[in-house]
C-alpha positions in Angstrom: 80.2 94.3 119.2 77.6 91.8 120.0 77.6 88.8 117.5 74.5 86.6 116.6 77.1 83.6 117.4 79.7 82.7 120.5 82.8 82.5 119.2 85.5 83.9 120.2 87.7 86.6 118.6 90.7 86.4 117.0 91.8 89.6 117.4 90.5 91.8 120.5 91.8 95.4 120.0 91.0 98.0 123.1 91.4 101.7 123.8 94.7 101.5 121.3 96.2 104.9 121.0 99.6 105.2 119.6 101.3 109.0 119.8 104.2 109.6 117.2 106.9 113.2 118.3 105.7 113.4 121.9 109.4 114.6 122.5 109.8 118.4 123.1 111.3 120.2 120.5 113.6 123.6 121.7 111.4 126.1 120.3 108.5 124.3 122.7 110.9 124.1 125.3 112.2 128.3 125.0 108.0 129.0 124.8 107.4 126.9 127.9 105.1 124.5 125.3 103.8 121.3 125.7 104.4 118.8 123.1 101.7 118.0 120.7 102.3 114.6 119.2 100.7 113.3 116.3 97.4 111.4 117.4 97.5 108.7 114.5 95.3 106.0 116.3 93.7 107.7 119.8 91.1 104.8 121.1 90.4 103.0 118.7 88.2 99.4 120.2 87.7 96.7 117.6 86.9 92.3 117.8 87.8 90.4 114.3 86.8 87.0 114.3 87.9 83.8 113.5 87.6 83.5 109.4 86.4 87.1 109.6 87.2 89.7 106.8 87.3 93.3 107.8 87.9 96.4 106.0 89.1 99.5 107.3 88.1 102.5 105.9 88.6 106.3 106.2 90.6 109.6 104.4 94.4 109.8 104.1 95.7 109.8 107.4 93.0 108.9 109.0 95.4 106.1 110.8 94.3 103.2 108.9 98.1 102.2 108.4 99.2 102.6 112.0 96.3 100.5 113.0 97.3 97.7 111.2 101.1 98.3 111.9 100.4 97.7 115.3 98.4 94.8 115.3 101.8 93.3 113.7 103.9 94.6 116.4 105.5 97.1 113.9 104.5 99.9 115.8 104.1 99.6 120.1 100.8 101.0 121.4 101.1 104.3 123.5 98.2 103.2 125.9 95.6 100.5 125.3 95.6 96.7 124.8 95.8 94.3 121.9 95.4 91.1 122.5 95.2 88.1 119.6 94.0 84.5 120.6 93.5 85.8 124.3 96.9 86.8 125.0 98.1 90.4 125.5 100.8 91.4 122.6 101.6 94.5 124.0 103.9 92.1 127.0 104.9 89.3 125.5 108.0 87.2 126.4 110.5 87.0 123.3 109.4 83.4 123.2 105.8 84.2 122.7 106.7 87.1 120.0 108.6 84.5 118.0 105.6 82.5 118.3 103.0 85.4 117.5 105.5 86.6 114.3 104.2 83.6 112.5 100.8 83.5 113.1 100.7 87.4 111.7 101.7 88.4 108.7 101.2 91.7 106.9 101.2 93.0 103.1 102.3 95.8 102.4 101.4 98.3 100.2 103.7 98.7 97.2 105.8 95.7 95.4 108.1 97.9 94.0 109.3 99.2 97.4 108.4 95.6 100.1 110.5 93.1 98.0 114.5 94.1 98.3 115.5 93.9 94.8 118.6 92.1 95.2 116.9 88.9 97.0 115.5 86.2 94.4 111.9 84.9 94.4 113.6 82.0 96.4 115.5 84.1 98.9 112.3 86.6 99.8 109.9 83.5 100.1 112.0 81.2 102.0 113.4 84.0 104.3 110.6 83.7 106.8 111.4 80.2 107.1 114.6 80.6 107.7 114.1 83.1 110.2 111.2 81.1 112.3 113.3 77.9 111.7 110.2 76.2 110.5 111.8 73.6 108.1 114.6 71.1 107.9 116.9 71.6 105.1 117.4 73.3 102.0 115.1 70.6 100.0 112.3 70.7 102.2 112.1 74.6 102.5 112.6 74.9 98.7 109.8 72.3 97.9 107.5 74.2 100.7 108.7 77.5 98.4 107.5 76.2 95.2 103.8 75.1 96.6 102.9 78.3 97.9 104.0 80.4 94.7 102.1 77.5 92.8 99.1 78.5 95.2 99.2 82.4 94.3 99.4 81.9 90.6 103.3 81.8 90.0 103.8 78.6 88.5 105.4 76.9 87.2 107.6 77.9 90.1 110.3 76.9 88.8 110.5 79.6 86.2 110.5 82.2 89.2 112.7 80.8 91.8 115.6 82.6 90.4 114.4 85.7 89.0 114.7 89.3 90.8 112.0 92.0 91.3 112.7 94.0 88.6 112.2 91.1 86.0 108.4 90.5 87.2 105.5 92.7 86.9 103.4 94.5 89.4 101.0 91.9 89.7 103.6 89.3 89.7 105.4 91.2 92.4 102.4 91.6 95.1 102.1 87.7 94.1 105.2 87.2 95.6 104.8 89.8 98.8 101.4 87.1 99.3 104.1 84.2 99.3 106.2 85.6 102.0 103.2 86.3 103.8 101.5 82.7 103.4 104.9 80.5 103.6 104.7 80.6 107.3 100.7 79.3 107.6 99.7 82.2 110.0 96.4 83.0 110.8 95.6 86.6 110.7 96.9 88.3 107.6 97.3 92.6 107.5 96.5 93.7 103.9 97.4 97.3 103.6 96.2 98.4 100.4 97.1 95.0 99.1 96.1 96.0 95.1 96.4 99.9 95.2 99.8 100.1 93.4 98.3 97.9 90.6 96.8 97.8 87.1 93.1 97.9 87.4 93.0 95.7 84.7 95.0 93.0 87.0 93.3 93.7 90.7 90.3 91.7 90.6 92.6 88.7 89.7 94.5 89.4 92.7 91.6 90.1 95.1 89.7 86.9 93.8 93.4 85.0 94.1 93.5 86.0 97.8 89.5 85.1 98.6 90.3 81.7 97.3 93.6 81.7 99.6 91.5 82.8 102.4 89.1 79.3 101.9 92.6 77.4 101.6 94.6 78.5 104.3 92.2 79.1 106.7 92.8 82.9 107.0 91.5 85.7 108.6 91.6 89.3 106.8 92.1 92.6 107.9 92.1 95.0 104.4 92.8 98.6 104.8 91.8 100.4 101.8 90.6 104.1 100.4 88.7 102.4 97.9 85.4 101.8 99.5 84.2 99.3 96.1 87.0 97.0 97.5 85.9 97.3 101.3 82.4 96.2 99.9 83.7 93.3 97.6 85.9 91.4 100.0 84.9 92.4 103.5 82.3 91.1 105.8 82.3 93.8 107.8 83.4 97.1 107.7 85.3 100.3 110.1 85.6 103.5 109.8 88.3 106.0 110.9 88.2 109.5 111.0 91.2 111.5 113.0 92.3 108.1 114.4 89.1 107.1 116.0 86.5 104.4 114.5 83.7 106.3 114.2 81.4 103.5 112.7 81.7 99.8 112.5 79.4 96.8 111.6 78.0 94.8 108.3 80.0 96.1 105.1 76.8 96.3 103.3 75.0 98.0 106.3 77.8 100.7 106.8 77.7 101.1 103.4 73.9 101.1 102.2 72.7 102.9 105.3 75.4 105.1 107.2 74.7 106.2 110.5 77.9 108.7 111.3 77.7 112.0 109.7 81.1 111.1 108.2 80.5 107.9 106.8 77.8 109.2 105.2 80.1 112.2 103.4 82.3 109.6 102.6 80.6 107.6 100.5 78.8 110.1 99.1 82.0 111.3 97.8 82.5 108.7 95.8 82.0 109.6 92.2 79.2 107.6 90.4 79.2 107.8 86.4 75.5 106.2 86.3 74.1 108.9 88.8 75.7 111.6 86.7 74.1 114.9 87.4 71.3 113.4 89.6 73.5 112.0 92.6 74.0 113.4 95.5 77.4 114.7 96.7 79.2 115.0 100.4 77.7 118.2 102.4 80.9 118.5 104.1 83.0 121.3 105.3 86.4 122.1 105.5 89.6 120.1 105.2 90.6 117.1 107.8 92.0 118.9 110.8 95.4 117.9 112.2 96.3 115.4 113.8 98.2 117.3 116.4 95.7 119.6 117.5 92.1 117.5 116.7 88.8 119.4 118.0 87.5 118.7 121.0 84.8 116.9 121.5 83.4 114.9 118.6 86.5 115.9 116.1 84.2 116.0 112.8 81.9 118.7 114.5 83.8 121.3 112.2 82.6 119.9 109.6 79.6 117.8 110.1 75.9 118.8 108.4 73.7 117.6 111.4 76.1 119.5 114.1 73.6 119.8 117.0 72.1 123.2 118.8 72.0 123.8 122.1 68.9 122.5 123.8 67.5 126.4 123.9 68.4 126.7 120.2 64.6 127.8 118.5 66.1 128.7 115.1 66.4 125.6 112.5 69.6 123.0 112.5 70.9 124.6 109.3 70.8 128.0 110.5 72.7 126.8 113.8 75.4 124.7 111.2 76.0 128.5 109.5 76.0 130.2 112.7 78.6 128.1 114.1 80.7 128.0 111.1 80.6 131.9 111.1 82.3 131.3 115.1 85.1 129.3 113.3 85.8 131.7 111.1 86.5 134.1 113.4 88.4 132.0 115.6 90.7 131.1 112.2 91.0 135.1 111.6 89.0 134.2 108.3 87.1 137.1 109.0 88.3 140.9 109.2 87.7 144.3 108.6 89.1 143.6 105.7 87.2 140.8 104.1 84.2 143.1 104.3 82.6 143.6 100.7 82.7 147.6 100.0 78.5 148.0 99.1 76.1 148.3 101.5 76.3 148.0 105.4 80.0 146.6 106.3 78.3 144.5 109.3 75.8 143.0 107.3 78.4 142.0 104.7 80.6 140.5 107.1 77.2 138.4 108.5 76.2 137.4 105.1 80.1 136.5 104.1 80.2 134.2 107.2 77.3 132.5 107.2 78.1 131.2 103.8 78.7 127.6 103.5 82.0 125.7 101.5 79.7 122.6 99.9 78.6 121.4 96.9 75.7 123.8 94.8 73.2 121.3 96.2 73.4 122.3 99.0 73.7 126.2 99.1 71.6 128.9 99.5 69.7 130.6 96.2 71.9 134.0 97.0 75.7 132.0 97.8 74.9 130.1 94.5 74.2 133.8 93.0 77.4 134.7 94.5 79.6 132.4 93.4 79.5 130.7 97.3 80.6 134.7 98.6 78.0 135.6 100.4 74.4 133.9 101.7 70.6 136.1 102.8 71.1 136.4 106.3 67.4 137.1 106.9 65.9 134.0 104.9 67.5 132.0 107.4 65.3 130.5 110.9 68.1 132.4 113.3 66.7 133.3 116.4 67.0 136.4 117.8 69.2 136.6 120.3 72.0 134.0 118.0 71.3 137.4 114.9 72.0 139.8 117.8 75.3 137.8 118.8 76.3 137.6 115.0 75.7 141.3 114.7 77.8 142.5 117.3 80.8 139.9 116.8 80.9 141.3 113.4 80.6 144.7 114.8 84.0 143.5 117.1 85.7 142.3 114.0 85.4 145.6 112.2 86.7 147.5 115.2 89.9 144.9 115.5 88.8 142.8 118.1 88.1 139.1 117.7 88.4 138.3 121.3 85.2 139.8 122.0 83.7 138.5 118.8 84.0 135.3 119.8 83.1 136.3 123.8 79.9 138.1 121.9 78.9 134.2 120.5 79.9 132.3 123.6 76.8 131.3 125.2 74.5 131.3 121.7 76.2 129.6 119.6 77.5 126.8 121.4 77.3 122.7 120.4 77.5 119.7 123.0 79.3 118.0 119.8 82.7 120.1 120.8 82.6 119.5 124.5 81.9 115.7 125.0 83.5 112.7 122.9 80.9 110.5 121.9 81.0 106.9 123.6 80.8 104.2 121.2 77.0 102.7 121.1 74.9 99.8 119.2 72.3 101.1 117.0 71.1 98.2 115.2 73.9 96.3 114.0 75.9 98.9 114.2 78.2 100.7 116.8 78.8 104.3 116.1 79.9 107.0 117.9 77.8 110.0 117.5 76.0 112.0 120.0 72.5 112.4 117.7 72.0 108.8 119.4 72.0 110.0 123.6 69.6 111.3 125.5 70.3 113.8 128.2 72.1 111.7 130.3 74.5 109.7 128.1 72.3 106.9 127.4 72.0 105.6 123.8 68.6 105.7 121.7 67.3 106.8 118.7 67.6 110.1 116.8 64.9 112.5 117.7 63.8 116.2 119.2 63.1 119.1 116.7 67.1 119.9 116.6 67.3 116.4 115.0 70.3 115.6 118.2 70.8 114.8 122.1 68.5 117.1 124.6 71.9 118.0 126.4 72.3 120.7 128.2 73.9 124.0 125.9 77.6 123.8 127.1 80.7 125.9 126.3 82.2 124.9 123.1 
């Protein structure tokens, strides 16, 4: 992203994918399958700077962890480039990864399970040192021990040196995972969920602890964390991930006070708020996170994004496209039978109404899915055009008669989304770079929102 200064980062991350079980299992193999791997980080481009604290943000298994796993050299990148202080990590000599293992350090998540409870205080700590042959001698690596647990609150250090994991308390324990991290002076620290396994009566003393380190040491952060009030207490700017992609990055309190992505909107709108009570306002998402081994094409939060966008011939209104096309879904899941229809009244209209319906918050329903209970919506007090009702009525004509190959063929062409053919590139809007396709024009270019579909004036294409 572009920066209002010229320094240079720290940390340049491009294109990173990383694939987990690309092997071929024997039932693939028998079938004449390909392998679907797990797409835990598939592209993901990100600078930190010098000094810089960045949060990462996003559901579980998103791919936050393997992110920050690979900038450590945990994990090696499937495609894509990391590079930290100009050089390429991904081909480094075994000098220059001896080199690059002290300048990078991670914490991990949970004391109880990073510290190996048969090491000392003195034995964790000084082990890096020891490893990295960074000190001379017993005496000088022990004094070098006691000054950094003296700088994360353990002190006198003396009183720790000896003891074992299971004789400190969480917070003391993470205390000590910061030691082993800081005992070696690097300059890029990995913080994966640094204070989640905590007391919350004991985090802020630990997040304020590692701010002050930061000053000290000369640090630069990367925190990955579900807890969004953390991103937005400690981070100067902010990422989010979705599927293993960063759909959104830029200013923490920008991402956060004015979202951009459809996702990172329903993501912080998911956060509870006891002051709002009744009156706030609550994610209009759909559906569950897809897997990671078979993602949707396209943009993969089309499923279940609210401002999913027609086709450029779409007359109706944007809602009554986002119902249309969930209806499609459900019959391409099999959600939707002859035997889901209700028994009263017309069987296709029932089946219409029934998948049309939206799974979201009351808020957001209709007046007759709320009457319901969220079973079935008014088919006819939504904008459809007539040609996308016409489709719906004979795909749920198919569906009654056993056929959901031609209830799908009966929708192809109608109700069809650019979001599920193209990715979206990465663009700047404002300070932010997102990567939505509400922000191109018809030929890929990158502007503002606009047309009466609220998205891109693309032409319709297959979904």
């Amino acid at each position: 992203m572009d920066r209002s200064d010229d320094r240079e980062p720290l940390v340049e991350i491009d294109g990173l994918q990383k694939l987990f079980d690309q092997s071929q299992g024997i039932v693939d193999t028998v079938l004449g399958r390909e392998p679907q791997p797990v797409r835990a980080v598939d592209g993901v481009s990100l600078d930190i700077y010098p000094g810089d604290t960045v949060g990462i943000a996003g559901e579980s298994g998103c791919g936050k962890t393997t992110l920050g796993k690979l900038l450590v050299k945990l994990y090696e990148p499937t495609e894509g480039t990391i590079r930290f202080d100009g050089d390429d990590v991904t081909d480094m000599t075994r000098e220059d990864e001896r080199k690059f293992r002290k300048r990078v350090q991670m914490i991990f998540q949970d004391p109880f399970e990073s510290l190996n409870p048969r090491m000392t205080v003195y034995d964790t700590v000084s082990e890096p040192l020891k490893i990295n042959e960074m000190v001379d001698g017993y005496d000088e690596r022990r004094s070098r021990v006691k000054q950094v647990l003296e700088d994360v609150g353990l002190g006198p250090a003396e009183v720790y040196l000896d003891a074992f994991p299971d004789e400190l308390s969480g917070g003391e324990r993470q205390r000590v995972a910061i030691a082993r991290a800081l005992v070696v002076d690097p300059d890029f620290v990995v913080c994966d969920e640094p204070v989640s396994m905590l007391d919350v009566s004991i985090r802020a003393g630990v997040l304020n602890l590692m701010q002050d380190l930061q000053d000290e040491y000369d640090l630069t952060y990367l925190f990955i964390s579900h807890d969004l009030s953390l991103i937005r207490y400690m981070c100067d700017r902010a990422g989010i991930m979705y599927l293993g992609n960063m759909v959104e990055q830029g200013p923490t309190d920008d991402v956060i006070d004015d979202p951009k992505h459809p996702y990172t909107e329903a993501l912080f709108d998911a956060v509870p708020d006891v002051e709002l009570g009744d009156n706030r306002r609550r994610a209009n998402a759909t559906g569950e996170v897809p897997s990671p081994r078979n993602p949707p094409s396209g943009c993969q939060y089309h499923p279940r994004c609210a401002h999913i966008i027609p086709p450029e011939d779409w007359d109706g209104s944007q809602e009554a496209f986002r119902r249309a096309f969930q209806f499609k879904l459900k019959v391409r899941r099999g959600d939707l039978d002859a035997g889901t229809a209700s028994g009263d009244g017309d069987p296709v209209e029932s089946l219409v109404e029934q998948g049309l319906t939206l799974d979201v918050p009351e808020e957001y329903r209709s007046e007759r899915e709320i009457e319901t209970g969220g079973r079935r919506t008014n088919a006819s007090s939504l904008d459809l055009p007539g040609d996308a009702r016409t489709a719906l009525d004979e795909a749920a004509e198919a569906l009654l008669d056993g056929d959901p190959d031609a209830a799908v063929a009966a929708l192809d062409g109608v109700v069809t989304t650019p979001c599920a053919s193209r990715e979206p590139r990465p663009f700047l809007s404002g300070t932010r770079e997102v990567a939505c396709h509400r922000y191109e024009d018809e030929n890929g270019n990158t502007g503002a929102i606009g047309g009466s579909n609220g998205g891109i004036n693309a032409a319709p294409t297959e979904d």
